[in-house]
C-alpha positions as a LaTeX table, in Angstrom:
\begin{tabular}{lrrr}
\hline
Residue & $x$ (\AA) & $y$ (\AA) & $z$ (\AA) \\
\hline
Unk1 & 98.61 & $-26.13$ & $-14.64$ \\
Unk2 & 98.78 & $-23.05$ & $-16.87$ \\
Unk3 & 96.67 & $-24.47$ & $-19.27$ \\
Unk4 & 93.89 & $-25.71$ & $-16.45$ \\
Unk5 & 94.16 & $-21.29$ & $-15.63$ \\
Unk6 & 93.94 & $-20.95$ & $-19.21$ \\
Unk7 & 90.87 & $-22.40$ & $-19.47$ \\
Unk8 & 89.12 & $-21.62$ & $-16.17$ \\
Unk9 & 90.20 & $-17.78$ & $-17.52$ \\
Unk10 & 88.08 & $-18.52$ & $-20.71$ \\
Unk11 & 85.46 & $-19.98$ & $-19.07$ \\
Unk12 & 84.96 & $-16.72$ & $-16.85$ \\
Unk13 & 84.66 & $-14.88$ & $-20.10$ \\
Unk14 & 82.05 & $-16.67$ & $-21.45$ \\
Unk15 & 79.80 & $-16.69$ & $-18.22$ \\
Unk16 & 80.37 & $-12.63$ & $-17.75$ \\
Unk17 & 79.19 & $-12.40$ & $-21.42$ \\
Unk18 & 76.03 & $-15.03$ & $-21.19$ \\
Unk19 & 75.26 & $-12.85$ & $-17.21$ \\
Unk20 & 75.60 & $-9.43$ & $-19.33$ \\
Unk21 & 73.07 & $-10.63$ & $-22.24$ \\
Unk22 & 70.66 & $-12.04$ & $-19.60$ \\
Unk23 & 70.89 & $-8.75$ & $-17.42$ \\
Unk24 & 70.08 & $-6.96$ & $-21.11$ \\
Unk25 & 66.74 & $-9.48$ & $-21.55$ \\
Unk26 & 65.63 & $-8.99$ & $-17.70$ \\
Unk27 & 66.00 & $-5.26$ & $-18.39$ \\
Unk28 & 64.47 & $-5.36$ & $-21.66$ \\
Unk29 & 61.18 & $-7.81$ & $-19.89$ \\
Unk30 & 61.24 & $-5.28$ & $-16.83$ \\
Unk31 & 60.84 & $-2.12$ & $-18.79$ \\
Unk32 & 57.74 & $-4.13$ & $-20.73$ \\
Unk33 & 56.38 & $-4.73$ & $-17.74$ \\
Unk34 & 56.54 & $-1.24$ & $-16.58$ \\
Unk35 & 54.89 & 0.02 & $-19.61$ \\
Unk36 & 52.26 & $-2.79$ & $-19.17$ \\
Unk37 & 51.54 & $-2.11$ & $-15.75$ \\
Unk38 & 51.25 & 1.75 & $-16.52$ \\
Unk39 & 48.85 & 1.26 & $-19.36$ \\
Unk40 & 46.60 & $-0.96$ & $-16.73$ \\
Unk41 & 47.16 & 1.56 & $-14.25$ \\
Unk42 & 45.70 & 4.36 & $-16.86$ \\
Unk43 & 42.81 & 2.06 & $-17.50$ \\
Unk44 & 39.34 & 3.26 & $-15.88$ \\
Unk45 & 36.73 & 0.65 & $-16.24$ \\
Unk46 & 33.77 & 2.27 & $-17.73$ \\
Unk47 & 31.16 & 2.22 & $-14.41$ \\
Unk48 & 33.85 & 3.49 & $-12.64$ \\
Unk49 & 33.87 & 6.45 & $-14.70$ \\
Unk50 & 30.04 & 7.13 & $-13.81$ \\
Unk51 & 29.24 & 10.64 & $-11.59$ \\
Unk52 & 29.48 & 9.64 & $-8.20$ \\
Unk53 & 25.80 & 10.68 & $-7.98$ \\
Unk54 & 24.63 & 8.31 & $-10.68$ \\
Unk55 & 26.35 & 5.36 & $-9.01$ \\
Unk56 & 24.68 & 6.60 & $-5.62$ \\
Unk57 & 21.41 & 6.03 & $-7.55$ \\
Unk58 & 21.93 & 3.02 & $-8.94$ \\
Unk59 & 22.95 & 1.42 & $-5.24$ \\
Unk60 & 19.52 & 2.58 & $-4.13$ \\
Unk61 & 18.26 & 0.56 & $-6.38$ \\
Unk62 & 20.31 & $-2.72$ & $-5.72$ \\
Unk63 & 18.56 & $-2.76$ & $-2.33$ \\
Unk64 & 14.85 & $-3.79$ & $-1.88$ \\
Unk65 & 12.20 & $-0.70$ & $-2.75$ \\
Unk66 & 11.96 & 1.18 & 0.67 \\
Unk67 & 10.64 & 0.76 & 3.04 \\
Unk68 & 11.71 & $-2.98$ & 2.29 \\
Unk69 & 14.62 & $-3.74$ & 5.14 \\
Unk70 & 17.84 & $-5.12$ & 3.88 \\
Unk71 & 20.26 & $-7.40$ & 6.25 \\
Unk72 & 22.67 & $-5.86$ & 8.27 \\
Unk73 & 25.69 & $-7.58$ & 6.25 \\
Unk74 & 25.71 & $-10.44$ & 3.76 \\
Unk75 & 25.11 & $-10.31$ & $-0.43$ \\
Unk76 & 21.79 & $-8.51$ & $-0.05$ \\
Unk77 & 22.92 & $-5.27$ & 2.67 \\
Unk78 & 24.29 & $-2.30$ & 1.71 \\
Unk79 & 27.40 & $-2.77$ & 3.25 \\
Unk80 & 28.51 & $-5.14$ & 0.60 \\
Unk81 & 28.77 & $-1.56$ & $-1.86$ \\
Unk82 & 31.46 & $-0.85$ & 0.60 \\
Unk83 & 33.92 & $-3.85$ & 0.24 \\
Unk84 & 34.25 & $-3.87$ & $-3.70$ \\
Unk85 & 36.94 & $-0.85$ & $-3.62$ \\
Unk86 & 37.57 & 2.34 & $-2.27$ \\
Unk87 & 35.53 & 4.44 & $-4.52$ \\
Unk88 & 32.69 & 2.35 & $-4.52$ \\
Unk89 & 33.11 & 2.32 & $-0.12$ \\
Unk90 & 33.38 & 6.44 & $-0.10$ \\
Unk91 & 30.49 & 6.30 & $-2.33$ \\
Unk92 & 28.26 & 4.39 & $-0.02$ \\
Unk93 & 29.38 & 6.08 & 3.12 \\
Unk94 & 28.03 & 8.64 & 1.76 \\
Unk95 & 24.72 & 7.83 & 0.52 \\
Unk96 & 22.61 & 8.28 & 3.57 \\
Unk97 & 19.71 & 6.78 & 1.82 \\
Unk98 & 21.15 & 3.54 & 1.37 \\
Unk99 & 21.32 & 3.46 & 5.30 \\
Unk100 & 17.60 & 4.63 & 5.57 \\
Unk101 & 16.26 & 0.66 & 6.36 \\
Unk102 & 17.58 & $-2.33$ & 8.41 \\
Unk103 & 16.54 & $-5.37$ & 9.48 \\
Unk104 & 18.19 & $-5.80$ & 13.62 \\
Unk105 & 17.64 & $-9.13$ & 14.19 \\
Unk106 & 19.55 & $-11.71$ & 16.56 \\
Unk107 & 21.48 & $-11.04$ & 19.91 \\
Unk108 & 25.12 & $-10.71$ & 19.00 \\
Unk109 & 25.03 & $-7.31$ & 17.25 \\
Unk110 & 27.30 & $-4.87$ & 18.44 \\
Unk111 & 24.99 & $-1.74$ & 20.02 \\
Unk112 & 27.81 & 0.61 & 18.53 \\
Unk113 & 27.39 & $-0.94$ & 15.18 \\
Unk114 & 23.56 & $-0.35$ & 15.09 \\
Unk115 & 24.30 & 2.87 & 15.65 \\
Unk116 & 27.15 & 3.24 & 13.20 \\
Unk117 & 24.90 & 1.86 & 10.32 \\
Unk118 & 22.04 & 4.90 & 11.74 \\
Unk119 & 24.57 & 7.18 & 12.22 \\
Unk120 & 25.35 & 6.64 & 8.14 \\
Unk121 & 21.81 & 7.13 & 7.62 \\
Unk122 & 22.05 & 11.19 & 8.40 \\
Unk123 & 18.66 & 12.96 & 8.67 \\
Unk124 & 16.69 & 10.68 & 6.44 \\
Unk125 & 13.25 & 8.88 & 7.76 \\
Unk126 & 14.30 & 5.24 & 8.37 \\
Unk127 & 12.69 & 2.21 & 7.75 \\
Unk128 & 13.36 & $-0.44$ & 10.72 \\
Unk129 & 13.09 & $-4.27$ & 11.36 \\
Unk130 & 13.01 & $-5.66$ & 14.65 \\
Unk131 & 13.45 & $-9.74$ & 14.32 \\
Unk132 & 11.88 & $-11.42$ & 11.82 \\
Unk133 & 8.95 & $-14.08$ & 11.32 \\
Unk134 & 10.78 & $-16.71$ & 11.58 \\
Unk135 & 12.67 & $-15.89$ & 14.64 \\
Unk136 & 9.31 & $-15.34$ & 16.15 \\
Unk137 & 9.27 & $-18.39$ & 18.82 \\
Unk138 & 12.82 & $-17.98$ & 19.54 \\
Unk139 & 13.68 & $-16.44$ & 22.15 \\
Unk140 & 17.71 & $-16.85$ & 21.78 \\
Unk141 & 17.43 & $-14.64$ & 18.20 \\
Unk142 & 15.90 & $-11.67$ & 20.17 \\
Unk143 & 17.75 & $-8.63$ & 19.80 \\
Unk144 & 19.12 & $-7.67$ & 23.49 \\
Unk145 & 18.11 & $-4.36$ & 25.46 \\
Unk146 & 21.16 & $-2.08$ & 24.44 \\
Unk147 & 20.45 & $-2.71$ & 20.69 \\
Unk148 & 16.54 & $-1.62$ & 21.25 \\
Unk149 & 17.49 & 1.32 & 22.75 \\
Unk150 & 19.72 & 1.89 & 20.46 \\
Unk151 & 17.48 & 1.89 & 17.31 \\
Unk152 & 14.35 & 3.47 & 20.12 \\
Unk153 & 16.82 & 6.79 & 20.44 \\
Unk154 & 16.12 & 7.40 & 16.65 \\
Unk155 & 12.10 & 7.06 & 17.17 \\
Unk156 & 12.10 & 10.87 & 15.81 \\
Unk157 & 13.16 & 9.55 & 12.57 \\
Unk158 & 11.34 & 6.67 & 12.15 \\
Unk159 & 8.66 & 6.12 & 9.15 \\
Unk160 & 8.09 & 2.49 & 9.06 \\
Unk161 & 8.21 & 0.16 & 11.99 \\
Unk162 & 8.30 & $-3.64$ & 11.73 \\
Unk163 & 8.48 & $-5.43$ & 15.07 \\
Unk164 & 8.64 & $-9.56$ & 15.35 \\
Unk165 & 9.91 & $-10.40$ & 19.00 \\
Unk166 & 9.43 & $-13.56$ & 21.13 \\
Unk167 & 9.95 & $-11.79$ & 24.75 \\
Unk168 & 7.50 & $-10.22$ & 26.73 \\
Unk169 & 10.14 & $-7.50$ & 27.57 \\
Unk170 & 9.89 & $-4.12$ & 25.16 \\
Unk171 & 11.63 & $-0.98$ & 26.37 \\
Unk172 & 9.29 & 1.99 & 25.93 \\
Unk173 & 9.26 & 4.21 & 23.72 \\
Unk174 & 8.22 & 7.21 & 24.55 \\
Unk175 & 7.22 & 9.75 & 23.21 \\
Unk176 & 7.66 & 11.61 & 19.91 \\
Unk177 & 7.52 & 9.97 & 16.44 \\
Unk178 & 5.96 & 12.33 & 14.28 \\
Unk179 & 7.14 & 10.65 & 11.10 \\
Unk180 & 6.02 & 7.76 & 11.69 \\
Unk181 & 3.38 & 6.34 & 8.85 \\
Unk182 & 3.30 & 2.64 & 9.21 \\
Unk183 & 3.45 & 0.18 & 11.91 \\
Unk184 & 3.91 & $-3.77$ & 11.90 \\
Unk185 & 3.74 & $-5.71$ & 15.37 \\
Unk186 & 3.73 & $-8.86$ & 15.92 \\
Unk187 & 4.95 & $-10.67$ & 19.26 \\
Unk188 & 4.09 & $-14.40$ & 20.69 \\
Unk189 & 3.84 & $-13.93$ & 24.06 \\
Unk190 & 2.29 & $-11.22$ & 25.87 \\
Unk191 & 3.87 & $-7.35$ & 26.85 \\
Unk192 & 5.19 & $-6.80$ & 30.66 \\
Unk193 & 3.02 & $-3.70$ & 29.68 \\
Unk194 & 1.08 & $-2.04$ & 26.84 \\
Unk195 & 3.29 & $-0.55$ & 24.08 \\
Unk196 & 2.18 & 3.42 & 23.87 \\
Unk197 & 2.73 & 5.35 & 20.94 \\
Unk198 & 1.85 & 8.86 & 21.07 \\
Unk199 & 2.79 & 11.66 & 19.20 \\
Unk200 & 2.33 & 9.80 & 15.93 \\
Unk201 & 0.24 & 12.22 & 13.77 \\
Unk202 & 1.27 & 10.90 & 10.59 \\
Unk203 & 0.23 & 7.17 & 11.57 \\
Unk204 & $-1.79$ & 5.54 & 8.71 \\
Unk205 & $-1.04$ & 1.96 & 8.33 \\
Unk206 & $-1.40$ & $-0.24$ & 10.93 \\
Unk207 & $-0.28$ & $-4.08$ & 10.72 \\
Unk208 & $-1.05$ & $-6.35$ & 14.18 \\
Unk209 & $-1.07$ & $-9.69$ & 14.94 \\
Unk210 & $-3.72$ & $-10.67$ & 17.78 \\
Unk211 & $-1.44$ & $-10.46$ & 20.73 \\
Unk212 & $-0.03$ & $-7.33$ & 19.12 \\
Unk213 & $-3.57$ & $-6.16$ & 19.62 \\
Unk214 & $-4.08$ & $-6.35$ & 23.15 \\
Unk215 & $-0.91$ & $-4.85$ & 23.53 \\
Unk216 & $-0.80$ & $-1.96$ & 21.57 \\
Unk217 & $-1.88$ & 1.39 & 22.55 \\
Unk218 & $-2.53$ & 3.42 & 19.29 \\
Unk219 & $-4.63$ & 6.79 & 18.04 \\
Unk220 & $-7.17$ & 4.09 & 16.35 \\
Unk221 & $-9.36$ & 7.16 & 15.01 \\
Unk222 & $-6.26$ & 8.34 & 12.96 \\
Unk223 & $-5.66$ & 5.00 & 11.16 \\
Unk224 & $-6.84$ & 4.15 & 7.51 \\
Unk225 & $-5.60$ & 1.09 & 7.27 \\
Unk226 & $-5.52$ & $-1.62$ & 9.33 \\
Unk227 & $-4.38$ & $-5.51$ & 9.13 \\
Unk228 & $-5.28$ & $-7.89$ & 11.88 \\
Unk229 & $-4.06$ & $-11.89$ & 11.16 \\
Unk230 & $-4.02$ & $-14.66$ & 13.15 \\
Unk231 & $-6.72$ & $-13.47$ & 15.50 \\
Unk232 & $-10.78$ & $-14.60$ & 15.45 \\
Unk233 & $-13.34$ & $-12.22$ & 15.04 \\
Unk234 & $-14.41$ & $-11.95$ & 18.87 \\
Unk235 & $-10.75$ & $-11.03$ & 19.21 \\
Unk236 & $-10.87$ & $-8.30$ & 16.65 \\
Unk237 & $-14.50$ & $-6.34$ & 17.65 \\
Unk238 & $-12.84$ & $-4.04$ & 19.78 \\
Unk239 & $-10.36$ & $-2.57$ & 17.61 \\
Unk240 & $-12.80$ & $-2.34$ & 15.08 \\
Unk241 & $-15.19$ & $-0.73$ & 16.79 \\
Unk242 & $-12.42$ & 2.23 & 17.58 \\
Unk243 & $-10.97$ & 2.49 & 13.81 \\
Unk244 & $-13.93$ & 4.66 & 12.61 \\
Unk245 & $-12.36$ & 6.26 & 9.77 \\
Unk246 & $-10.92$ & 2.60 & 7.83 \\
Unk247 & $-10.12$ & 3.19 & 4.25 \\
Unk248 & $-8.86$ & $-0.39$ & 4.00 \\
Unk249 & $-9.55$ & $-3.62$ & 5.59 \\
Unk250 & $-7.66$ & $-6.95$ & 6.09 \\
Unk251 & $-8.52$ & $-9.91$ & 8.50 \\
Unk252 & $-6.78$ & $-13.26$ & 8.32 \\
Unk253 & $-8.86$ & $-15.09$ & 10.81 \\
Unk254 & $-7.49$ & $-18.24$ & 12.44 \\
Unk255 & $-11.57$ & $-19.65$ & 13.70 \\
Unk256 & $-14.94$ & $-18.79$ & 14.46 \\
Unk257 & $-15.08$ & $-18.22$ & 17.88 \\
Unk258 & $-18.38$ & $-16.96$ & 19.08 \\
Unk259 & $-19.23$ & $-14.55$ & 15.99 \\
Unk260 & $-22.85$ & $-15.53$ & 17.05 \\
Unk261 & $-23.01$ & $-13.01$ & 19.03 \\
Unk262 & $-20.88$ & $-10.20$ & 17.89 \\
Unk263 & $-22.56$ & $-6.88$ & 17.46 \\
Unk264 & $-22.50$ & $-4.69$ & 14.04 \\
Unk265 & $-19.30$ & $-3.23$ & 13.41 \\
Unk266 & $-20.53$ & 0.59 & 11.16 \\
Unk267 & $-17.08$ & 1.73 & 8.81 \\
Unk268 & $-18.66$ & 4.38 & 7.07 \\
Unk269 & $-15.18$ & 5.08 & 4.92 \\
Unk270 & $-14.61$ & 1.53 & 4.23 \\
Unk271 & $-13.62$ & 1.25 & 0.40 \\
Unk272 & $-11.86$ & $-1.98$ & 0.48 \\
Unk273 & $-12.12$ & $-5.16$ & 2.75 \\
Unk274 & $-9.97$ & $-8.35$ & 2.69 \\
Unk275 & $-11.23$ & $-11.01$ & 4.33 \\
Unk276 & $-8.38$ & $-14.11$ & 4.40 \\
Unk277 & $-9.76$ & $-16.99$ & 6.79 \\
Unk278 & $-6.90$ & $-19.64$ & 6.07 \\
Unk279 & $-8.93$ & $-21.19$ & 3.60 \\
Unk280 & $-10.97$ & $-22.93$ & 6.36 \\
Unk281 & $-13.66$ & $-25.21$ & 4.80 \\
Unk282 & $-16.09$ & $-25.14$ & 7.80 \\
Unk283 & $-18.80$ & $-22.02$ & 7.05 \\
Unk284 & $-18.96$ & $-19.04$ & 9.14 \\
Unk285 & $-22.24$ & $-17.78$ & 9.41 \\
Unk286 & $-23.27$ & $-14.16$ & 9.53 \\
Unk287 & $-19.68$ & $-13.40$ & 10.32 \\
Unk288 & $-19.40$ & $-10.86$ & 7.03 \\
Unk289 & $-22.55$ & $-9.32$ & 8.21 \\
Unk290 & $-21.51$ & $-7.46$ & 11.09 \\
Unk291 & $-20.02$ & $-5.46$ & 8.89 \\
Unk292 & $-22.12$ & $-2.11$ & 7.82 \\
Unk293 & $-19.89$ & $-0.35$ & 5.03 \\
Unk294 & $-21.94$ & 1.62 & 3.09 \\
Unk295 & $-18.75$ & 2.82 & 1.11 \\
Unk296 & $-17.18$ & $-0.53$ & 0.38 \\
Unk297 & $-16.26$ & $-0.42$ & $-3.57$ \\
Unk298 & $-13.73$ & $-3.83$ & $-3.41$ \\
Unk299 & $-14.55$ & $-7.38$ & $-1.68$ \\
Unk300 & $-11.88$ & $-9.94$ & $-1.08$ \\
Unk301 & $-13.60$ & $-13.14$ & 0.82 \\
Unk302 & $-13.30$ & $-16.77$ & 0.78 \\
Unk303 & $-16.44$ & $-18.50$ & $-0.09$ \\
Unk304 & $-16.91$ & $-19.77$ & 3.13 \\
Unk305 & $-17.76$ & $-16.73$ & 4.37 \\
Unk306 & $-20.66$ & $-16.18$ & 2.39 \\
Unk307 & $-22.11$ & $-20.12$ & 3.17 \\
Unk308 & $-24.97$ & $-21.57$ & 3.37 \\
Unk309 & $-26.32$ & $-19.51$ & 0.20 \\
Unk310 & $-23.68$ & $-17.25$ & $-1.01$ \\
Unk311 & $-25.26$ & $-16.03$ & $-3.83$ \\
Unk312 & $-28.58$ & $-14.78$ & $-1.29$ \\
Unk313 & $-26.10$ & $-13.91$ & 1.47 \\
Unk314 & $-23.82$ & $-11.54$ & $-0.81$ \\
Unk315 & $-27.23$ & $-9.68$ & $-2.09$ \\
Unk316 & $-28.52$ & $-9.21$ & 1.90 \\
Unk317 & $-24.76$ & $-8.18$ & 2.99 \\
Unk318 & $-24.66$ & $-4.89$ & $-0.01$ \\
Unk319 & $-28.78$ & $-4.74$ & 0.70 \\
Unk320 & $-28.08$ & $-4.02$ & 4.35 \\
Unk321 & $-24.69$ & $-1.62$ & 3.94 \\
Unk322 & $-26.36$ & 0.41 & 1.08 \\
Unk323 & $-22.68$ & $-0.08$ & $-0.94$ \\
Unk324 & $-22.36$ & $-0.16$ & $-4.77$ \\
Unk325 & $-19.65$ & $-2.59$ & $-4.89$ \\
Unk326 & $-17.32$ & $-2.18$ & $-7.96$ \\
Unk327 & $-15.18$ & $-5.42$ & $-7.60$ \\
Unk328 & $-15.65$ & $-8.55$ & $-5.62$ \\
Unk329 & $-12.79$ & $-11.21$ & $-5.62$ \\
Unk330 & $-13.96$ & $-14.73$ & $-4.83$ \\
Unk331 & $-11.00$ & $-16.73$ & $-3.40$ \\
Unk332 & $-10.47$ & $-20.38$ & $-3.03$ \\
Unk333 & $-12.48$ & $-23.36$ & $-3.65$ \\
Unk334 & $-16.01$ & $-22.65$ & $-4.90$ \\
Unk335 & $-19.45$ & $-24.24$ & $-4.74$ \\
Unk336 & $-20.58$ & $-21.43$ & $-6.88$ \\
Unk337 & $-19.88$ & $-21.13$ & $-10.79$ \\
Unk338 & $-18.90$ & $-17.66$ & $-11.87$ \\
Unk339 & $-21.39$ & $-17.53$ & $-14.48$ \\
Unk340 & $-24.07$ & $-17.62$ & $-11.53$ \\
Unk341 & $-21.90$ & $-14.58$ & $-9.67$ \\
Unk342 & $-22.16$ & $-12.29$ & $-12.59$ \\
Unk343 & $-26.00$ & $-12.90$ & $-13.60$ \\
Unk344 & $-26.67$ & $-12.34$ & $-9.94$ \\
Unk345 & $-24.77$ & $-8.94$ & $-9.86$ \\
Unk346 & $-24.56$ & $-7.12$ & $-13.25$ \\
Unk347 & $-24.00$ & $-3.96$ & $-11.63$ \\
Unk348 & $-20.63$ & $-5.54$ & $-10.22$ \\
Unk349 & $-18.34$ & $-4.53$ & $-13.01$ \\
Unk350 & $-15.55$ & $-6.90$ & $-12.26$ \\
Unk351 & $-15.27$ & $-10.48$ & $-10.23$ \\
Unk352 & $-12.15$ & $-12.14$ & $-10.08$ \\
Unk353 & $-11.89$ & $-15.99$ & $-9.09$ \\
Unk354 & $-8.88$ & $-17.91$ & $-8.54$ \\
Unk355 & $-10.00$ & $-21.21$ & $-7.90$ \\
Unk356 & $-11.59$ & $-23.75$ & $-10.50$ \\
Unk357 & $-15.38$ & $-25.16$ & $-9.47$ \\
Unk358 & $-16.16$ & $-28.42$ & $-10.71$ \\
Unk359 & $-19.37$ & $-26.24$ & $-12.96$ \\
Unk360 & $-16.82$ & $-24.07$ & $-14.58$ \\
Unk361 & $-14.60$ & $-27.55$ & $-16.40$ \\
Unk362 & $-17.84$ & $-28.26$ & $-18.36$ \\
Unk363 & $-17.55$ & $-25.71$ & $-20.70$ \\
Unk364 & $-13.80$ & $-26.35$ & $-21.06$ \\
Unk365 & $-13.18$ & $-22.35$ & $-19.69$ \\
Unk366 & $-10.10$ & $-21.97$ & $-17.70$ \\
Unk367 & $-11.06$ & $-20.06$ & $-14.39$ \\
Unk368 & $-7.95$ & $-19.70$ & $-12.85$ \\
Unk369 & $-6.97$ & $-15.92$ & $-12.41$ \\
Unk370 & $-10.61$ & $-15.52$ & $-14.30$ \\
Unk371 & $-11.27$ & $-11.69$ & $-14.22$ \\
Unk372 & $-14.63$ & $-10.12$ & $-15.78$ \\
Unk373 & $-15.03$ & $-6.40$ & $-16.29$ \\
\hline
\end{tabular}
């Protein structure tokens, strides 16, 4: 028995002395690992030593060029500056511009949110999208009545105005949007009643699809620019005939139906005119030549618009306006070579084709993109 104690004693010795040299290594690892963690802690990664005003900039510039809409959330929206750390969040909470556009689209966003992310936005002019294109025939990714009324109470700050809806319900608007410069409707079925905007002096650009057109209410004498798509020609005449002072021109046609017998449409300001008829391969006679644009410097057309004889039909359509065209883009397939284009219109300094006719492989010349000066 005393020599069992004996040894038990001596065991206890040894065990205190391997515990004290194991508490002298776990202090000796835990003061390395304070000094580690302090030099990591005195670490400041290099774009996080920027001025906050230079990293405000360069978040403008991750989003798309205004008045380009960014999602509401996701990889592409603003609000993913806020979730990378708390400088980078103050930072872009307080960069009003990078609140200045949004795209509201579907009908489960919070009304309070909308007008959190506007709130952010401060005094700036905003940039706003209502649905999207592709939400257009459906009805369930309307955005509901509280959220339009919530973006419709900032009207006085709005610049640019997309709308894409599916319902025939639109709260009104009211008055009072004097910063308003551009406008984009487009809407599948028709308004409960006509969408007014008054007060708009600053109203330029004007974007409508051919419901949006018989909807719409607008200052037409104001505007300088005007796209009308998916519409005919009949459908378009009476906007036309109110837009007097045009600058710019586009019409993506979707048919012919009865330009027979549409009268002469006189845009004495008209510089530039777009004409985009879905690359339909039937011809549409004397269509062009209701126009009288004795201003136009820039053509855009398909060649069908210019059948039977475009080459003679081209020549009566300047003869008529009186314009000295300066450019004239031919677009889609051709029954035309260009070399027949430019000997018929040497005073046109530049044609552009982007389509290859079947006269234009002989010579081995690559037309696509072809531009003359």
């Amino acid at each position: 028995m005393p020599s069992a104690l004996a040894a038990d004693r001596a065991r206890i010795a040894e065990l205190e002395a391997q515990i004290l040299d194991l508490e002298r290594s776990l202090a000796a690892l835990q003061l390395e690992k304070t000094v580690t963690q302090e030099r990591i802690d005195s670490y400041r990664y290099p774009v996080l030593t920027l001025p906050a005003e230079i990293t405000s900039e360069i978040f403008i510039h991750f989003l798309p060029i205004y008045p380009l809409c960014p999602p509401l959330s996701g990889p592409l929206s603003p609000t993913l500056l806020t979730r990378i750390c708390c400088q980078w969040r103050y930072i872009a909470l307080a960069t009003p511009a990078l609140w200045r556009a949004i795209t509201v689209s579907g009908n489960v966003i919070p009304c309070d949110y909308i007008s959190t992310i506007l709130g952010r936005s401060g005094c700036c002019p905003i940039s706003i999208q209502i649905g999207n294109e592709e939400s257009l025939y459906t009805n369930a990714d309307d955005p509901g009545s509280a959220v339009l009324a919530a973006v419709i109470s900032h009207r006085d700050r709005w610049e640019s105005l997309t709308v894409c809806l599916s319902h025939s319900s639109f709260p009104p608007i009211g008055a009072g949007m004097p910063l308003l410069r551009r406008l984009d409707l487009a809407f599948s079925n028709d308004l409960n009643e006509h969408l007014v905007f008054q007060e708009v002096p600053l109203l330029r650009t004007v974007i409508l699809d051919v419901v949006a057109s018989f909807n719409v209410v607008l200052p037409w004498t104001q505007l300088t620019s005007l796209t009308i798509h998916d519409a005919s020609l009949f459908n378009c005449v009476p906007t036309l005939q109110q837009v007097t002072n045009l600058i710019h021109c586009e019409l993506v046609l979707c048919d012919s139906e009865d330009e027979d017998v549409l009268p002469d449409i006189s845009l004495p300001y008209l510089e530039s005119l777009c004409w985009n008829d879905h690359d339909n391969n039937d011809p549409l006679p004397d269509c062009l030549h209701i126009f009288v644009v004795p201003a136009l410097r820039s053509l855009k057309v398909t060649e069908t618009l210019l059948q039977p004889d475009p080459i003679n039909f081209l020549s009566s359509f300047v003869s008529k306006s009186g314009c000295k065209l300066q450019e004239v883009h031919i677009r889609g397939a051709r029954t035309v070579s260009q070399q027949s284009y430019r000997s018929a219109f040497p005073s046109i300094r530049k044609f552009i084709f982007d389509d290859l006719h079947c006269a234009d492989h002989s010579d081995g010349s690559d037309a696509s993109d072809a531009e003359t000066e």
